[in-house]
Each structure stands twice: as structure tokens, then as C-alpha cells.
N, CA, C and O of each residue as an XYZ file, in Angstrom:
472
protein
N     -14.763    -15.944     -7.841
C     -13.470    -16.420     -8.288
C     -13.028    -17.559     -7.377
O     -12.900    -17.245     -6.193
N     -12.769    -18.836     -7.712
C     -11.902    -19.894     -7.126
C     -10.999    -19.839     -7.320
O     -10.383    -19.386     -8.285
N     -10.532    -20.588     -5.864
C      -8.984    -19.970     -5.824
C      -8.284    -21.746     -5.616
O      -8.420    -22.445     -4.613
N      -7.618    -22.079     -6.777
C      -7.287    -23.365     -6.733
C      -5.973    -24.046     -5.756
O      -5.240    -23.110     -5.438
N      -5.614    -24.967     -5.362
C      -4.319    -25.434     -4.148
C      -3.224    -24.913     -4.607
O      -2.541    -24.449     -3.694
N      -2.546    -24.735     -6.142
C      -1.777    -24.205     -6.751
C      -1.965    -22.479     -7.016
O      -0.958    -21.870     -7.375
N      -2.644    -22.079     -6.919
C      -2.837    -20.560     -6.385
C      -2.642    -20.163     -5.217
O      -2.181    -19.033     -5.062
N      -2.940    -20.987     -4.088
C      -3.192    -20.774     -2.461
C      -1.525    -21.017     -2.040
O      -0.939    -20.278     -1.249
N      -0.963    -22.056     -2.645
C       0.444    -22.450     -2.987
C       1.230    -21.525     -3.074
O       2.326    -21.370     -2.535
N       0.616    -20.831     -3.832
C       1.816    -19.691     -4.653
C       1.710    -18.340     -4.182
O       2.469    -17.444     -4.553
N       0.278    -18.112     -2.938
C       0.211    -16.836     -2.427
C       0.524    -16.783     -0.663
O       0.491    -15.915      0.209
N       0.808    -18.106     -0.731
C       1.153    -18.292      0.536
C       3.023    -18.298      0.620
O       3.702    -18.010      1.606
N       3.473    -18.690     -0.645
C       4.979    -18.429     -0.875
C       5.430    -17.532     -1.078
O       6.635    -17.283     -1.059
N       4.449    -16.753     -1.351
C       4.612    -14.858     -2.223
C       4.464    -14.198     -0.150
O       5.204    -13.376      0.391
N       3.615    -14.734      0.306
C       3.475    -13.672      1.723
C       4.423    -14.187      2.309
O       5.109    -13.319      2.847
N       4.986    -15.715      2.544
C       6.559    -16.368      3.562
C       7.556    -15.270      2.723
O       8.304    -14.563      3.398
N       7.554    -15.173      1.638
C       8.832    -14.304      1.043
C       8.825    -13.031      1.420
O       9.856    -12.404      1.664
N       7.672    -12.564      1.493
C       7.411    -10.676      1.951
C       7.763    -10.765      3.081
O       8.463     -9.795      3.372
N       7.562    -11.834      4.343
C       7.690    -11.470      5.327
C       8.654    -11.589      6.070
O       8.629    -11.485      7.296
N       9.911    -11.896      5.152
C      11.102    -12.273      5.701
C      12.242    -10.848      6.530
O      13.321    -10.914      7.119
N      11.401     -9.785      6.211
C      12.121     -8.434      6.649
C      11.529     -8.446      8.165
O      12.220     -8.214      9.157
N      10.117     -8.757      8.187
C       9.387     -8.914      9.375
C       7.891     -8.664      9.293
O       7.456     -8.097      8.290
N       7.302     -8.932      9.990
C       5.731     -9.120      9.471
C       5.195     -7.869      9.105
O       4.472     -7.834      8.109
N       5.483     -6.567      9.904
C       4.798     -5.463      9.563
C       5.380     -4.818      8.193
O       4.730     -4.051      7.483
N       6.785     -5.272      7.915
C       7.272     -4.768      6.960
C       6.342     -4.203      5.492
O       6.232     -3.033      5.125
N       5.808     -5.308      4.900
C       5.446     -5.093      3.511
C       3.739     -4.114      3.877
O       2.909     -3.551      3.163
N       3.858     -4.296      5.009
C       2.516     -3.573      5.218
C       2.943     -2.294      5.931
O       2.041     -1.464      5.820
N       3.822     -1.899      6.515
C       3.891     -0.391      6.674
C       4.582      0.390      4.872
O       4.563      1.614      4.751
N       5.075     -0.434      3.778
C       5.561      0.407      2.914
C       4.396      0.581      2.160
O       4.313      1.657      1.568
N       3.099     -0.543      1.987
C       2.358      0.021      1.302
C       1.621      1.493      1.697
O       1.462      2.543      1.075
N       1.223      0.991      3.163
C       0.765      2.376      4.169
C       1.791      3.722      3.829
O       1.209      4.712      3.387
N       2.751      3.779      3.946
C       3.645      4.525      3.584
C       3.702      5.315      2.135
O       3.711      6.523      1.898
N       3.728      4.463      1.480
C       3.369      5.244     -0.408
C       1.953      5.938      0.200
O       1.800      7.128      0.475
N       1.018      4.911      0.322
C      -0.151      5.673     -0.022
C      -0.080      7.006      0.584
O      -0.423      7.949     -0.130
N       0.295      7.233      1.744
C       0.514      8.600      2.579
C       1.175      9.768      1.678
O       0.812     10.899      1.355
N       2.676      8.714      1.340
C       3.278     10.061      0.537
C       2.562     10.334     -0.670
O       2.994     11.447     -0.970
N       1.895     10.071     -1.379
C       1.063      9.875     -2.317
C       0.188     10.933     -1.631
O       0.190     12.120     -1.959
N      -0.368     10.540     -0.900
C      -2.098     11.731     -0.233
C      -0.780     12.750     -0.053
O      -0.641     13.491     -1.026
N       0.289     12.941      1.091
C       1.012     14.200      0.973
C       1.226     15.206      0.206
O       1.344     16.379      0.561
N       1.299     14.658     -1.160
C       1.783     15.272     -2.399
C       0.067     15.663     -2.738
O      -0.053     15.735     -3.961
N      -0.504     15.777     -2.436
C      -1.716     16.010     -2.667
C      -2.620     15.057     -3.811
O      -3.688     15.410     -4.311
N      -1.787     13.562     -4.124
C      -2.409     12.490     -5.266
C      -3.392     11.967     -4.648
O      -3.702     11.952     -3.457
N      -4.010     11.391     -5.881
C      -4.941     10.329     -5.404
C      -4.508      9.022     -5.812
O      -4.057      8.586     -6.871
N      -4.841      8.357     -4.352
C      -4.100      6.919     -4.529
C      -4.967      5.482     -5.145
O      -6.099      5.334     -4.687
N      -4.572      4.655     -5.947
C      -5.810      3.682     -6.780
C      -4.919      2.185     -6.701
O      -3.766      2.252     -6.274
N      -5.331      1.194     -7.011
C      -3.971     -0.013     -6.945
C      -3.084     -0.075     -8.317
O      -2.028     -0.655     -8.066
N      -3.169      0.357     -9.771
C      -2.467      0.561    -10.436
C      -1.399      1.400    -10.169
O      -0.317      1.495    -10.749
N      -1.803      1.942     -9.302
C      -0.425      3.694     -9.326
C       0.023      3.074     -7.731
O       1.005      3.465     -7.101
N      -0.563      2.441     -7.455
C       0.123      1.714     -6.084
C       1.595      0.998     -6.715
O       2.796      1.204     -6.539
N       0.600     -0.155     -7.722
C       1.786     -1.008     -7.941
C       2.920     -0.306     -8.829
O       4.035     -0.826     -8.848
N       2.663      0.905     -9.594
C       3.725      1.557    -10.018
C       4.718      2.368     -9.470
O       5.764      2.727    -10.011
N       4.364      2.588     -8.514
C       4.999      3.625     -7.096
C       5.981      2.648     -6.744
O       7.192      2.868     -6.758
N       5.399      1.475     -6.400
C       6.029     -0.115     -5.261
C       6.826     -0.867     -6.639
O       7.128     -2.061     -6.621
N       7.058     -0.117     -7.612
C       7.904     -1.317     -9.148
C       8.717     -1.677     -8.084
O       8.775     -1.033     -7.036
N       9.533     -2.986     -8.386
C      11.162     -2.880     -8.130
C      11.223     -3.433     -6.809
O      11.938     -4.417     -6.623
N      10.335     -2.750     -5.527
C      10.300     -3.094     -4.110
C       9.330     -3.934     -3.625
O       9.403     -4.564     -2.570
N       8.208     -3.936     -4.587
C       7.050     -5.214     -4.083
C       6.624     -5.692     -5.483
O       6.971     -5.099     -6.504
N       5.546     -7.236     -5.478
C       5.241     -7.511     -6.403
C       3.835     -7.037     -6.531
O       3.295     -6.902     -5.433
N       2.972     -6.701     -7.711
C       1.463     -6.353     -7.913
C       0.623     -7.427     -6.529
O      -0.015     -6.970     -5.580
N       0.891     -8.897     -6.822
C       0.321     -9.803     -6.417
C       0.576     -9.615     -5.073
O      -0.297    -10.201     -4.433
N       1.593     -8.913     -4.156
C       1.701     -8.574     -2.670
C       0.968     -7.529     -2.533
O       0.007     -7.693     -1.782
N       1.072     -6.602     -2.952
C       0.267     -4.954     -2.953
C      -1.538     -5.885     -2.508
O      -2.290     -5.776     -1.540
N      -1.588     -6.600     -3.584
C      -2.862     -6.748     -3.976
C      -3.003     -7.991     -2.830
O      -4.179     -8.347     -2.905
N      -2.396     -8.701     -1.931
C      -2.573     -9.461     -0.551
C      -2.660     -8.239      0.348
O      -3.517     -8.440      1.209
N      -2.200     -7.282      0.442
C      -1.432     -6.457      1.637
C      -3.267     -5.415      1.801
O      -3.793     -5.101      2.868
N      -3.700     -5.185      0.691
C      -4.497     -4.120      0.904
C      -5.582     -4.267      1.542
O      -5.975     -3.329      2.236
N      -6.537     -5.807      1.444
C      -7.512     -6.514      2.539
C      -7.200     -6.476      3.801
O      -8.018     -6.244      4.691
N      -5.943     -6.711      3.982
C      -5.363     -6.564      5.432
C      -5.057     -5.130      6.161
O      -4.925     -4.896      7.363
N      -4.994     -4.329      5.139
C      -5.018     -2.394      5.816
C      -6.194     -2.185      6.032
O      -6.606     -1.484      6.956
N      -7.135     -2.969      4.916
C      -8.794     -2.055      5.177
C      -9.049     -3.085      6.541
O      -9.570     -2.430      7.444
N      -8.850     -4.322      6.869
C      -8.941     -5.049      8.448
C      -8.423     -4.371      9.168
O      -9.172     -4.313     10.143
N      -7.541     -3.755      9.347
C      -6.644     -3.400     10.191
C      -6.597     -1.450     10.185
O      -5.822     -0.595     10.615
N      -7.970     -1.464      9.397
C      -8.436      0.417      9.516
C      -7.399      0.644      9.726
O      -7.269      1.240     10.795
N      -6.322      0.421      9.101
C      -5.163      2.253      8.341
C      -6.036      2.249      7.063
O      -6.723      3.270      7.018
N      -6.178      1.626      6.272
C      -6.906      2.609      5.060
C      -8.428      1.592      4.814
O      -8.903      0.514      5.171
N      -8.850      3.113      3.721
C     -10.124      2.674      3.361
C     -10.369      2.500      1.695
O      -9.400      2.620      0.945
N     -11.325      2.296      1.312
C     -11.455      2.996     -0.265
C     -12.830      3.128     -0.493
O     -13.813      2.617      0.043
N     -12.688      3.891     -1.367
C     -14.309      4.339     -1.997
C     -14.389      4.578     -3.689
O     -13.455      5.111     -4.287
N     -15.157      4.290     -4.116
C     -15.210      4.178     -5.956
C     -15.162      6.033     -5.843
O     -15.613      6.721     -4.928
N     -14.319      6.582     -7.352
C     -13.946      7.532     -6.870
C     -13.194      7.793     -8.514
O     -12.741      6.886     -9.213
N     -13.218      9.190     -8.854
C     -12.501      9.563    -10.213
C     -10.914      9.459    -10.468
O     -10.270     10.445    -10.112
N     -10.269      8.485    -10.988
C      -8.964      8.808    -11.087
C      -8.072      9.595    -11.456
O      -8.872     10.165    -12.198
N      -6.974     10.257    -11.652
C      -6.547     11.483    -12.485
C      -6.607     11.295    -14.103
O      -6.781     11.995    -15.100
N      -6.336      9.816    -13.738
C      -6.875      9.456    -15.801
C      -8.133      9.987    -16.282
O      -8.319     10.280    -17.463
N      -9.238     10.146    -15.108
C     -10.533     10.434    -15.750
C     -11.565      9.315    -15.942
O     -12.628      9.376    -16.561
N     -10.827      7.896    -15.034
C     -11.595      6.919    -14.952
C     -12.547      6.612    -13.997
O     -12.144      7.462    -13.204
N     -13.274      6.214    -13.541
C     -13.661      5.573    -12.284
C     -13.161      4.251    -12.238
O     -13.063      3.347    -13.068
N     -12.728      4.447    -10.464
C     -11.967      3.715     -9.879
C     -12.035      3.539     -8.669
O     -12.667      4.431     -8.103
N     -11.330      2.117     -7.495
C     -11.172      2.250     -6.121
C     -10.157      3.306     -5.742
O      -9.019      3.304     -6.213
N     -10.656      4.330     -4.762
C      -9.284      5.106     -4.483
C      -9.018      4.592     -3.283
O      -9.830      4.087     -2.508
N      -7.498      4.772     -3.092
C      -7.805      4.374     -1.400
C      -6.974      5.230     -0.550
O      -6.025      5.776     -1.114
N      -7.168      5.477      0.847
C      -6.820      6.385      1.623
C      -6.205      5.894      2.969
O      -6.228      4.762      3.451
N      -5.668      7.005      3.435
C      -5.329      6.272      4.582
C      -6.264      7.185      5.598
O      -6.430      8.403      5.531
N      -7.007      5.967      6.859
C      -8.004      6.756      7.494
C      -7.375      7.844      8.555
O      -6.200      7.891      8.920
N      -8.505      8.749      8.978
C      -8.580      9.837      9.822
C      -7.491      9.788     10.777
O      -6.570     10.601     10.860
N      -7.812      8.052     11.982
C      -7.309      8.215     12.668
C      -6.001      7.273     12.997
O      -5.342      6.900     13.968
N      -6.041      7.145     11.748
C      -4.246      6.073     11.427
C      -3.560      7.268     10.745
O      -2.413      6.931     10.450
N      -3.816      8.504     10.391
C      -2.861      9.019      9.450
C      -1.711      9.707     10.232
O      -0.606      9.854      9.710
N      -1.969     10.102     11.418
C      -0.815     10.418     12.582
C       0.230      9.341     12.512
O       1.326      9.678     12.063
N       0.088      8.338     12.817
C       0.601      6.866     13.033
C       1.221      7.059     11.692
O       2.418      7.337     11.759
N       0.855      7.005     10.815
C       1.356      6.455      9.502
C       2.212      7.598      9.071
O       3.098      7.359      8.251
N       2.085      8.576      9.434
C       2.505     10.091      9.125
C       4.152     10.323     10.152
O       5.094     11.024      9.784
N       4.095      9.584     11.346
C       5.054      9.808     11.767
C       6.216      8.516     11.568
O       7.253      8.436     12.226
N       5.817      7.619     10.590
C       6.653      6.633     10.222
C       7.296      7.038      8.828
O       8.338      6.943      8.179
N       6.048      7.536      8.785
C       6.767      8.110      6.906
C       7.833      9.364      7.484
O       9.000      9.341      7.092
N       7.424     10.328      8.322
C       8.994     10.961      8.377
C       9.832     10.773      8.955
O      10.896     11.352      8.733
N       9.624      9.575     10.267
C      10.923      9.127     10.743
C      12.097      8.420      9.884
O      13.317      8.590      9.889
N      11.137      7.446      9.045
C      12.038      6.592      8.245
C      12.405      7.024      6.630
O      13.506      6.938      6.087
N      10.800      7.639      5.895
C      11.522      7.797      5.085
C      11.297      9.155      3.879
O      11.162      9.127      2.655
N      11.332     10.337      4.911
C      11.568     12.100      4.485
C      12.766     12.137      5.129
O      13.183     11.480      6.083
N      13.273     13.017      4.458
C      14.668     13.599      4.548
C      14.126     15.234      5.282
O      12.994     15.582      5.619
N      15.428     15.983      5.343
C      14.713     17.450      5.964
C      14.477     18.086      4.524
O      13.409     18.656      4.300
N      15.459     17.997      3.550
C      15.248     18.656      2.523
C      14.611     17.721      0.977
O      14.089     18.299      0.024
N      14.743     16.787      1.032
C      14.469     15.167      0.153
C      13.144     14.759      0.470
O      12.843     15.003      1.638
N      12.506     14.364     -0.024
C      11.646     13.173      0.644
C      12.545     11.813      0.147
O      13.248     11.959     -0.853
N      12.534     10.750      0.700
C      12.828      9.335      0.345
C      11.570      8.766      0.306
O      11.080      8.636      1.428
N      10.672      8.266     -0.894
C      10.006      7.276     -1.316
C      10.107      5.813     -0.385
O      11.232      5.413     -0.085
N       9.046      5.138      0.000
C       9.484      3.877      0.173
C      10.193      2.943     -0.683
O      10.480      1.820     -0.268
């Protein structure tokens, strides 16, 4: 796939806009779903990513953000059955990021009796 100056344009304006909360931002909420997602005992895929993230991220950020988790080993993926019954990428958050990622998701966003979603 080529990626033309007017694409590179427009994904480089899409990441200046994500990162205006702060750089780790759009990348600890994806880390974050996926967790509460594995919590709940789901399996996590990038369609049900970007449906989880409606409203709070765009597909096209999810889909910048996730090269940069598997660099940055918090998550991994492996081809893998979806709950639809498809094959698919699932992706996870690894072994030894899930502490890390586990204690951000309940500092910021479980309740004692609620969970809060990112």
C-alpha cells in the first residue's frame, strides 16, 4: 500500500489532534479498553476496538495507535477466532505490561462499585 503526501498530511493532522491531551493520552485509552475488554473476560480485535472507542477516538487513530503498543510491548496480537466466528487479529495486552495497564485502568477509570469505560 502507498501512502501518498495527502494521506501522510492527513495522518499526521489526525496524530497533532490526538495529542493535544498529551502524548501518552490516546495511547493509554486504547491500552485501557483493551484491558477492560480482557477483564470482562472478551476478546479484543480492531473492529470491536473501534466500537468500544465510538465517540472518544477516530477508527483511523485506533488504527495509528496500535503499531505503536505492539513497539512499545503493552500489547500483542495473534490471528485468532472472533466471537462472530470469524478469523481474525486478536489483540492482547502482554504478560508483563498488564500490571501497569491494570493499575491505570483502576486508578482512573473503575469505580468501587461501576466500572467507568474509557
Amino acid at each position: 500500500m502507498h501512502i501518498n503526501s495527502t494521506q501522510k498530511d492527513r495522518t499526521k493532522e489526525i496524530l497533532e489532534k490526538s495529542l493535544r491531551f498529551g502524548p501518552l493520552d490516546i495511547y493509554l485509552k486504547v491500552a485501557v479498553q483493551i484491558y477492560a475488554l480482557e477483564d470482562k473476560g472478551e476478546k479484543v480485535w480492531y473492529d470491536k476496538l473501534v466500537e468500544q472507542l465510538d465517540g472518544v477516538m477516530t477508527a483511523t487513530e485506533i488504527m495509528l495507535v496500535i503499531p505503536e503498543l505492539v513497539d512499545f510491548e503493552i500489547i500483542r496480537q495473534e490471528f485468532g477466532e472472533t466471537s462472530k466466528g470469524r478469523a481474525g487479529k486478536l489483540i492482547f495486552i502482554t504478560d508483563y505490561q498488564k500490571d501497569t495497564i491494570k493499575r491505570v485502568y483502576e486508578r482512573h477509570y473503575k469505580t468501587p462499585n461501576k466500572k467507568k469505560e474509557p
